[in-house]
CHARMM-style PDB file with segment names, atoms N, HN, CA, C and O in Angstrom:
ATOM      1  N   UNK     1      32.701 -12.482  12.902  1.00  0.00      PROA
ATOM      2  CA  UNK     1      32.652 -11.038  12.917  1.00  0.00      PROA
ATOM      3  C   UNK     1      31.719 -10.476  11.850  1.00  0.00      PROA
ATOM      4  O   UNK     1      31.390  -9.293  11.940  1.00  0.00      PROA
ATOM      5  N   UNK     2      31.291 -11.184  10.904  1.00  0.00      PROA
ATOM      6  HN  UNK     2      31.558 -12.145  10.831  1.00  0.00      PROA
ATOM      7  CA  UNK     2      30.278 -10.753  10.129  1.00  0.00      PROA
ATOM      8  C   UNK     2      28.910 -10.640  10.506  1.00  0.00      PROA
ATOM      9  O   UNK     2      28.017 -10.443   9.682  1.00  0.00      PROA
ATOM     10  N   UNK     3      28.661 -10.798  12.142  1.00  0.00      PROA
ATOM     11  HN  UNK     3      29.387 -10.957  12.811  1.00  0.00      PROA
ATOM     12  CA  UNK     3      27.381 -10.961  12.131  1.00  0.00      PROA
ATOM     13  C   UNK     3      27.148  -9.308  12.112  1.00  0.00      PROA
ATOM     14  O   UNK     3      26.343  -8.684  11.420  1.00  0.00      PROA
ATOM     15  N   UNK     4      28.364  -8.651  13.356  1.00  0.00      PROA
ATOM     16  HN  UNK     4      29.018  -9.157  13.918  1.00  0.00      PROA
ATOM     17  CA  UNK     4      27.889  -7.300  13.882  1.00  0.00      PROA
ATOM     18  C   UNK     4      27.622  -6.266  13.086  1.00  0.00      PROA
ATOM     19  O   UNK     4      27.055  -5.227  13.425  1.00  0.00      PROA
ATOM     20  N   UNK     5      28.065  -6.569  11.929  1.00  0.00      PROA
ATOM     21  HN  UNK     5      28.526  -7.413  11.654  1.00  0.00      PROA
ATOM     22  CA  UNK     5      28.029  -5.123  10.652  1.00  0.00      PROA
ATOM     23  C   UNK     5      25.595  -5.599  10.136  1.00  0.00      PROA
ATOM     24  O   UNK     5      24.603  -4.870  10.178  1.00  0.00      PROA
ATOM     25  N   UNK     6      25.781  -7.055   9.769  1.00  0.00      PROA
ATOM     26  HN  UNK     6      26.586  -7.647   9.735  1.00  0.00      PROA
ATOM     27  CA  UNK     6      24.284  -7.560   9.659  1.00  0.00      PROA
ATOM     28  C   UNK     6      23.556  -6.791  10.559  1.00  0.00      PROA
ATOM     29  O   UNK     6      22.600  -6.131  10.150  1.00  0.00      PROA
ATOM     30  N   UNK     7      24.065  -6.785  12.396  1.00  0.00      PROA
ATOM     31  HN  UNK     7      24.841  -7.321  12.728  1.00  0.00      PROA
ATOM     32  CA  UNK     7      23.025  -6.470  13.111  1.00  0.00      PROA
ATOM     33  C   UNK     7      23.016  -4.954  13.581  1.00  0.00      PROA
ATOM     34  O   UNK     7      22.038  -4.460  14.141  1.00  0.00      PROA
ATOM     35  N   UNK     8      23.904  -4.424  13.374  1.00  0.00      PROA
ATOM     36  HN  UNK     8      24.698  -4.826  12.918  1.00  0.00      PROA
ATOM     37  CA  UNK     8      23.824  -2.967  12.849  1.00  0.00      PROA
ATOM     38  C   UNK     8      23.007  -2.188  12.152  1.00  0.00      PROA
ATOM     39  O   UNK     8      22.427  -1.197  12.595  1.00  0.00      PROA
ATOM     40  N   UNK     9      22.942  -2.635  11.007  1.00  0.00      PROA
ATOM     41  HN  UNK     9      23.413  -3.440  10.647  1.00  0.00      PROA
ATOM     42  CA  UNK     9      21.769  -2.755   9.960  1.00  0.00      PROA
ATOM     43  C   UNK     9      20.794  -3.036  10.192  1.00  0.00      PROA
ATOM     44  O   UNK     9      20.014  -2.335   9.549  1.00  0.00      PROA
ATOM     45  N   UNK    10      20.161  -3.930  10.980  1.00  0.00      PROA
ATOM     46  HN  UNK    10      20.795  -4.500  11.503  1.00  0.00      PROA
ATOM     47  CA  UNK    10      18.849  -4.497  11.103  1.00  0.00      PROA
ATOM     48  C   UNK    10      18.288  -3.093  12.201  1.00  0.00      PROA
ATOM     49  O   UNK    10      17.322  -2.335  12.120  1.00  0.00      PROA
ATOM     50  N   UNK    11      19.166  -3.191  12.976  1.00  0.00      PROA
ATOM     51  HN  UNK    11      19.951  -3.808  13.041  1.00  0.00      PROA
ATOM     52  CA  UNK    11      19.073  -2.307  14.071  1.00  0.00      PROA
ATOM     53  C   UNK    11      18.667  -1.029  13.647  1.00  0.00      PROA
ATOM     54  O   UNK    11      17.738  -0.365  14.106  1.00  0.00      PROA
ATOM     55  N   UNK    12      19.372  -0.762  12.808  1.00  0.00      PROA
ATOM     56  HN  UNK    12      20.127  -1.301  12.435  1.00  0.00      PROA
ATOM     57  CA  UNK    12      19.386   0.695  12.340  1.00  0.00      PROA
ATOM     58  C   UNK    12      18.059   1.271  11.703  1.00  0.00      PROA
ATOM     59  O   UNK    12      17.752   2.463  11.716  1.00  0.00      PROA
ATOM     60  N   UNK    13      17.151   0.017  11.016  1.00  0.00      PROA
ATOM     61  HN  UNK    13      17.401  -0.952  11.005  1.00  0.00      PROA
ATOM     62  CA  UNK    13      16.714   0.069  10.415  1.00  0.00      PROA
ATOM     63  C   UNK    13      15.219   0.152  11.518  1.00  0.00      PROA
ATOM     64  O   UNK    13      14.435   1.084  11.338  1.00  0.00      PROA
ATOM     65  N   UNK    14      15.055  -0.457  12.166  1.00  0.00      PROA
ATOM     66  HN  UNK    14      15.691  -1.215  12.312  1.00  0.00      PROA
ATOM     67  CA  UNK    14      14.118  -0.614  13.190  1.00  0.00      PROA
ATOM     68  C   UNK    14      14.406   0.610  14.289  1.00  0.00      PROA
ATOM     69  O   UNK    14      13.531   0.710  15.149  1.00  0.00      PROA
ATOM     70  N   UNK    15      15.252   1.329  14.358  1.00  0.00      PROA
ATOM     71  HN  UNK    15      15.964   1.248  13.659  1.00  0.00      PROA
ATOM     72  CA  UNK    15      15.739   2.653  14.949  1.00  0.00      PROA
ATOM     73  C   UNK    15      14.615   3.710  13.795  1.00  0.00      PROA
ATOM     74  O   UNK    15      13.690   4.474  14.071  1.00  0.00      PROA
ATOM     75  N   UNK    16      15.094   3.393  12.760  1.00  0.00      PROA
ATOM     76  HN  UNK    16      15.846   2.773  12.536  1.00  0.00      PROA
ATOM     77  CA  UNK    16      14.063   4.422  11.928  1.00  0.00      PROA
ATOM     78  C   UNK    16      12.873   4.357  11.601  1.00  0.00      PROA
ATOM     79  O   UNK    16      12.322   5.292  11.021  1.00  0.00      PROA
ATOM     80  N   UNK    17      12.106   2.960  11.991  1.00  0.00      PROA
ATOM     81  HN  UNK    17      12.554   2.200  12.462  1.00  0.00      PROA
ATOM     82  CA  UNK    17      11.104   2.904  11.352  1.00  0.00      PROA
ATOM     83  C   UNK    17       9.952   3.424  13.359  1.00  0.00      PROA
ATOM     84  O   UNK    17       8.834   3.928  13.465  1.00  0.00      PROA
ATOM     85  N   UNK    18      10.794   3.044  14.320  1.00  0.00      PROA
ATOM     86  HN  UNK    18      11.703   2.635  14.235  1.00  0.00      PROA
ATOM     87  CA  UNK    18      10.340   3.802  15.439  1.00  0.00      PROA
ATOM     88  C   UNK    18      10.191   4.900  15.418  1.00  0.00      PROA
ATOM     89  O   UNK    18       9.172   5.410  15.884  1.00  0.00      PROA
ATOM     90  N   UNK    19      11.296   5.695  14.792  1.00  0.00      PROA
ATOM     91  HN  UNK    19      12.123   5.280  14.413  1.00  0.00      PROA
ATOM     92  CA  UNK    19      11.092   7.228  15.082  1.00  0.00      PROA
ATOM     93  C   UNK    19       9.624   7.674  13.672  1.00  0.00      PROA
ATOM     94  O   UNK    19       8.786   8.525  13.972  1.00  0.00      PROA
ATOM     95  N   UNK    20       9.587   7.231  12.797  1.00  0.00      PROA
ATOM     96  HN  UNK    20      10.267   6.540  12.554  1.00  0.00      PROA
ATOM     97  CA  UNK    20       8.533   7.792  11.675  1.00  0.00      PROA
ATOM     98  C   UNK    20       7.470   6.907  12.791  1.00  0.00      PROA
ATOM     99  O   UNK    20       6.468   7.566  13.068  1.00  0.00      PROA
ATOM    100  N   UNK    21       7.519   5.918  13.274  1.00  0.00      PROA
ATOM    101  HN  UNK    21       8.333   5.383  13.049  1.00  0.00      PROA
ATOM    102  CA  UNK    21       6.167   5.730  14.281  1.00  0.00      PROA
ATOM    103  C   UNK    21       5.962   6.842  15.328  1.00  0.00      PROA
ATOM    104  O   UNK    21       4.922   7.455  15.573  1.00  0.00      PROA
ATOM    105  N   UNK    22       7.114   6.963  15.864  1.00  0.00      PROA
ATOM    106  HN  UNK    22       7.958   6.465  15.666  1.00  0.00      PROA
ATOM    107  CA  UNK    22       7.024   8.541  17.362  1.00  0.00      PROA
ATOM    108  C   UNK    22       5.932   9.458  16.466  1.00  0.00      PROA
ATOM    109  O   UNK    22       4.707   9.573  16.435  1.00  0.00      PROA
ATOM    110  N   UNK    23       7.003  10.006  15.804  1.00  0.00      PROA
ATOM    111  HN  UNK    23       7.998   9.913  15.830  1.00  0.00      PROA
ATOM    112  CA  UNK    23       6.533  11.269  14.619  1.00  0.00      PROA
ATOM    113  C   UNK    23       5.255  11.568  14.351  1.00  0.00      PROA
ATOM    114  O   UNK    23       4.717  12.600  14.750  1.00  0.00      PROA
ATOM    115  N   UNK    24       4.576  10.512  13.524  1.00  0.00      PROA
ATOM    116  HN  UNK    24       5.013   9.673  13.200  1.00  0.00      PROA
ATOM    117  CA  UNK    24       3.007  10.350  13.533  1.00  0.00      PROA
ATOM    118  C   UNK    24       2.382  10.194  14.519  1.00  0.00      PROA
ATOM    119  O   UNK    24       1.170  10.383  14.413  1.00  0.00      PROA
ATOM    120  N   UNK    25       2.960   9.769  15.942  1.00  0.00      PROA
ATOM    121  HN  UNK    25       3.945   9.616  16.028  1.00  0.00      PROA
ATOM    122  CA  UNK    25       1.989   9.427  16.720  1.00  0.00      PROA
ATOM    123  C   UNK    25       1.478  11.053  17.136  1.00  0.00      PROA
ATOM    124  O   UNK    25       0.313  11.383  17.361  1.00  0.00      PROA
ATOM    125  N   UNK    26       2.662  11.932  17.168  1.00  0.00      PROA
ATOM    126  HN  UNK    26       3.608  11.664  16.985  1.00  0.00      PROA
ATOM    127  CA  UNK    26       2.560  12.650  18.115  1.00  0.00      PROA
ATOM    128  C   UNK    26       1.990  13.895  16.960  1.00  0.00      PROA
ATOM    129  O   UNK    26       1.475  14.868  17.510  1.00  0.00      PROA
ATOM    130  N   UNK    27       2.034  13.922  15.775  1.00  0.00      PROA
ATOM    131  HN  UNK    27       2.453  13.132  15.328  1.00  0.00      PROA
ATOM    132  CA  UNK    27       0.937  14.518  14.667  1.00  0.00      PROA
ATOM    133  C   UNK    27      -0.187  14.337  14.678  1.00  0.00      PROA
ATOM    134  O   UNK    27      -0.827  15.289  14.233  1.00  0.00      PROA
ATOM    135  N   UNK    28      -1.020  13.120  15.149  1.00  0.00      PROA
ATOM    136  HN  UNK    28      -0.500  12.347  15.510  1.00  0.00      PROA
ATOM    137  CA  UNK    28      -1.992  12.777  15.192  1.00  0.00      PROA
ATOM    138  C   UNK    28      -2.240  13.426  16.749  1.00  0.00      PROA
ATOM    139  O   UNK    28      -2.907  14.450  16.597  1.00  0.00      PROA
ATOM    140  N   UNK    29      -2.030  13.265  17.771  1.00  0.00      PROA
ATOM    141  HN  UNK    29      -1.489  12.433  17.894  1.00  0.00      PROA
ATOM    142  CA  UNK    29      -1.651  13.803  18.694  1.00  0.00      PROA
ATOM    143  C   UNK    29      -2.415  15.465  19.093  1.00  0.00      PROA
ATOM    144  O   UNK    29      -3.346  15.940  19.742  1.00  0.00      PROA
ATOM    145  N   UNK    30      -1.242  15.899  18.166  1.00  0.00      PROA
ATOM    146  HN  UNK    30      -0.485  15.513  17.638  1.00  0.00      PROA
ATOM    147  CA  UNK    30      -1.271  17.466  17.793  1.00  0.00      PROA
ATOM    148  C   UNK    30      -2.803  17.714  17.245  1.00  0.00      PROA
ATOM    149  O   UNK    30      -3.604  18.478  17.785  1.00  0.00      PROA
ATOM    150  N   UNK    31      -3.098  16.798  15.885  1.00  0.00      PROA
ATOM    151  HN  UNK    31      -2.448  16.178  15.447  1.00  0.00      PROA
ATOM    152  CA  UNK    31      -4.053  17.227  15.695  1.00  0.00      PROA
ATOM    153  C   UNK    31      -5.582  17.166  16.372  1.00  0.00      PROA
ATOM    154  O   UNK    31      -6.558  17.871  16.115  1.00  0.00      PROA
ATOM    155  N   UNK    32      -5.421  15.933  17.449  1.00  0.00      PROA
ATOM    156  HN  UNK    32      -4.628  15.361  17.657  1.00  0.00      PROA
ATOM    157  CA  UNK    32      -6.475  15.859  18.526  1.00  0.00      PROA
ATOM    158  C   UNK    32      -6.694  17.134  19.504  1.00  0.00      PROA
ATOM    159  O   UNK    32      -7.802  17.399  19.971  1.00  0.00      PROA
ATOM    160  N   UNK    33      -5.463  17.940  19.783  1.00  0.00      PROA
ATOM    161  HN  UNK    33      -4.563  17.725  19.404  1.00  0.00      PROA
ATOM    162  CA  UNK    33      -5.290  18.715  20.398  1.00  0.00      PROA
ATOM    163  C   UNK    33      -5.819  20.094  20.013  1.00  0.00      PROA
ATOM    164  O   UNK    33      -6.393  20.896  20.750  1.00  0.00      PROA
ATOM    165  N   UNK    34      -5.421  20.260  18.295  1.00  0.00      PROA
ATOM    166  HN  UNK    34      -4.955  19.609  17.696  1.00  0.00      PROA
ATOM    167  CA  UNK    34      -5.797  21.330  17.643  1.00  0.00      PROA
ATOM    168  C   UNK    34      -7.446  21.265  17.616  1.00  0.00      PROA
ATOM    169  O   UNK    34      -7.972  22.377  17.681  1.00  0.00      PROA
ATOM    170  N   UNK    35      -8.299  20.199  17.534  1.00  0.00      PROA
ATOM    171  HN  UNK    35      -7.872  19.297  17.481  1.00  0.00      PROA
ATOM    172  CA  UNK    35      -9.275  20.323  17.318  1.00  0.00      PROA
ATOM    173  C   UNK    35     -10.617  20.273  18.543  1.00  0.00      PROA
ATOM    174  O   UNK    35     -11.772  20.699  18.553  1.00  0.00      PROA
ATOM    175  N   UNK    36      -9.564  19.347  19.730  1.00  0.00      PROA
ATOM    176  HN  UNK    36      -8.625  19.001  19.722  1.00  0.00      PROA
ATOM    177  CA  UNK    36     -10.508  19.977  20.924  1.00  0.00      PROA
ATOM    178  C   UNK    36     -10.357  21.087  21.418  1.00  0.00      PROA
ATOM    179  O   UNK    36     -11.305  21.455  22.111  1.00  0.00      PROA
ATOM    180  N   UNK    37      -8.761  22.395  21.249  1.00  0.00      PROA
ATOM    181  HN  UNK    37      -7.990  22.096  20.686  1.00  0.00      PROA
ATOM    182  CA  UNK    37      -9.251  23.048  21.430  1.00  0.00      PROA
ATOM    183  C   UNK    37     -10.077  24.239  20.713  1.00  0.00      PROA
ATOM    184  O   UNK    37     -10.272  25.384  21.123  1.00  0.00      PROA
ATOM    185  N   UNK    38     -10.513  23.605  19.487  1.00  0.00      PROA
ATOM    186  HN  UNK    38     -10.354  22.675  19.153  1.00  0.00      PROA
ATOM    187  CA  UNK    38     -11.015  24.792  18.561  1.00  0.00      PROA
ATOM    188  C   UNK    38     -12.377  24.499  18.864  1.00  0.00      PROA
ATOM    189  O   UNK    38     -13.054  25.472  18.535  1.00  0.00      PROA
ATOM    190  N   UNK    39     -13.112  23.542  19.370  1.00  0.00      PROA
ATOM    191  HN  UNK    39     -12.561  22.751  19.637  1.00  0.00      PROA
ATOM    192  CA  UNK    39     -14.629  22.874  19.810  1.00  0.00      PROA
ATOM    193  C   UNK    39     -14.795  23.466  21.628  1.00  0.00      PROA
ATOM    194  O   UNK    39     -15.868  23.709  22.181  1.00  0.00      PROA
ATOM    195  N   UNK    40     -13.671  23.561  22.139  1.00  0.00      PROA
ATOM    196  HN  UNK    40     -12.800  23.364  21.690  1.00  0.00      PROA
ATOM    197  CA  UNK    40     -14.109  24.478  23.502  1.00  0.00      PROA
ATOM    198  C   UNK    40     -14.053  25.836  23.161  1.00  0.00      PROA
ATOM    199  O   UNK    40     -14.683  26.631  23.859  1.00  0.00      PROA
ATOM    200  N   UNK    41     -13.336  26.275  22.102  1.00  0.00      PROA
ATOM    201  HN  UNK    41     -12.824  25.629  21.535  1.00  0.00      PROA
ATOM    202  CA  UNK    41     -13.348  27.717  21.727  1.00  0.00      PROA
ATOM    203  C   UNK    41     -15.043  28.077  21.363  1.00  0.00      PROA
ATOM    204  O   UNK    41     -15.570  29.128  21.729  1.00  0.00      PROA
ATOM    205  N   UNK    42     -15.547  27.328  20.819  1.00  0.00      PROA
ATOM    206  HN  UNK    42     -15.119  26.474  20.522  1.00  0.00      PROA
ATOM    207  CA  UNK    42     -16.869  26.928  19.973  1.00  0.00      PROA
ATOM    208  C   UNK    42     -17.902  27.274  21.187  1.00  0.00      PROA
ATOM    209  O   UNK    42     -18.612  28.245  21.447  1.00  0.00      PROA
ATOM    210  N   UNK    43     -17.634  25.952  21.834  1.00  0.00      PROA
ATOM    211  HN  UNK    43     -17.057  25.163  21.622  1.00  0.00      PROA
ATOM    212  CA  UNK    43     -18.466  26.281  22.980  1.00  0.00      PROA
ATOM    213  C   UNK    43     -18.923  27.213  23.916  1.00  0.00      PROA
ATOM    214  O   UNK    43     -20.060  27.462  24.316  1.00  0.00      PROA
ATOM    215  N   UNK    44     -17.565  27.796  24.259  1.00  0.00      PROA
ATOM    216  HN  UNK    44     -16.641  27.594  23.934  1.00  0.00      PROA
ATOM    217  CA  UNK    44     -17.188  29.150  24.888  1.00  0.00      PROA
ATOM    218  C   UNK    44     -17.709  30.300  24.668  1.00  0.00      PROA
ATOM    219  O   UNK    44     -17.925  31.257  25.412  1.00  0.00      PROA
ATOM    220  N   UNK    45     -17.968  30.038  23.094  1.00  0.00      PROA
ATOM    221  HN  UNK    45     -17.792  29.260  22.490  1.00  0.00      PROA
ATOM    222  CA  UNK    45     -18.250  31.355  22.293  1.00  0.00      PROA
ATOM    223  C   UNK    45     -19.686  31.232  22.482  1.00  0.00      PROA
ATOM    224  O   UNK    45     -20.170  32.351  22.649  1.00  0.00      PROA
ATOM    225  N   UNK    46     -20.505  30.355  22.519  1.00  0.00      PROA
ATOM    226  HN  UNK    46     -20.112  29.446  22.383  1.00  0.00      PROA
ATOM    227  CA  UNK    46     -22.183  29.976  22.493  1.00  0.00      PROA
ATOM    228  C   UNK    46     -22.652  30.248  23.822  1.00  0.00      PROA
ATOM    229  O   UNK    46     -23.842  30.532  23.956  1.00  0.00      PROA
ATOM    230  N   UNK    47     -21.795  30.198  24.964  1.00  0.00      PROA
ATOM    231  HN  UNK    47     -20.828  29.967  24.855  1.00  0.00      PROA
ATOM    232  CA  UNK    47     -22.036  30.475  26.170  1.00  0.00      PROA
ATOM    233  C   UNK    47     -22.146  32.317  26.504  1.00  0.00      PROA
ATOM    234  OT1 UNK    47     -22.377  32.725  27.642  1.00  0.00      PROA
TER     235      UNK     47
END
């Protein structure tokens, strides 16, 4: 019975280090987003 409290933990731990991976992905994400659309704004405006 000592394993399940170990794999709890391990678990838990790899539960959190996914979500700070989600997190950034989707910041980086955001910021792809923020900046193509500030370069069609750009464009738009030259047209």
């Amino acid at each position: 019975m000592r394993i399940t409290p170990i794999l709890a933990v391990i678990f838990s731990g790899l539960m959190l280090t996914a979500c700070e991976t989600v997190e950034g992905a989707g910041q980086d994400i955001s910021a792809a987003g923020s900046a193509l659309s500030e370069e069609s704004r750009d464009v738009q405006s030259d047209l």
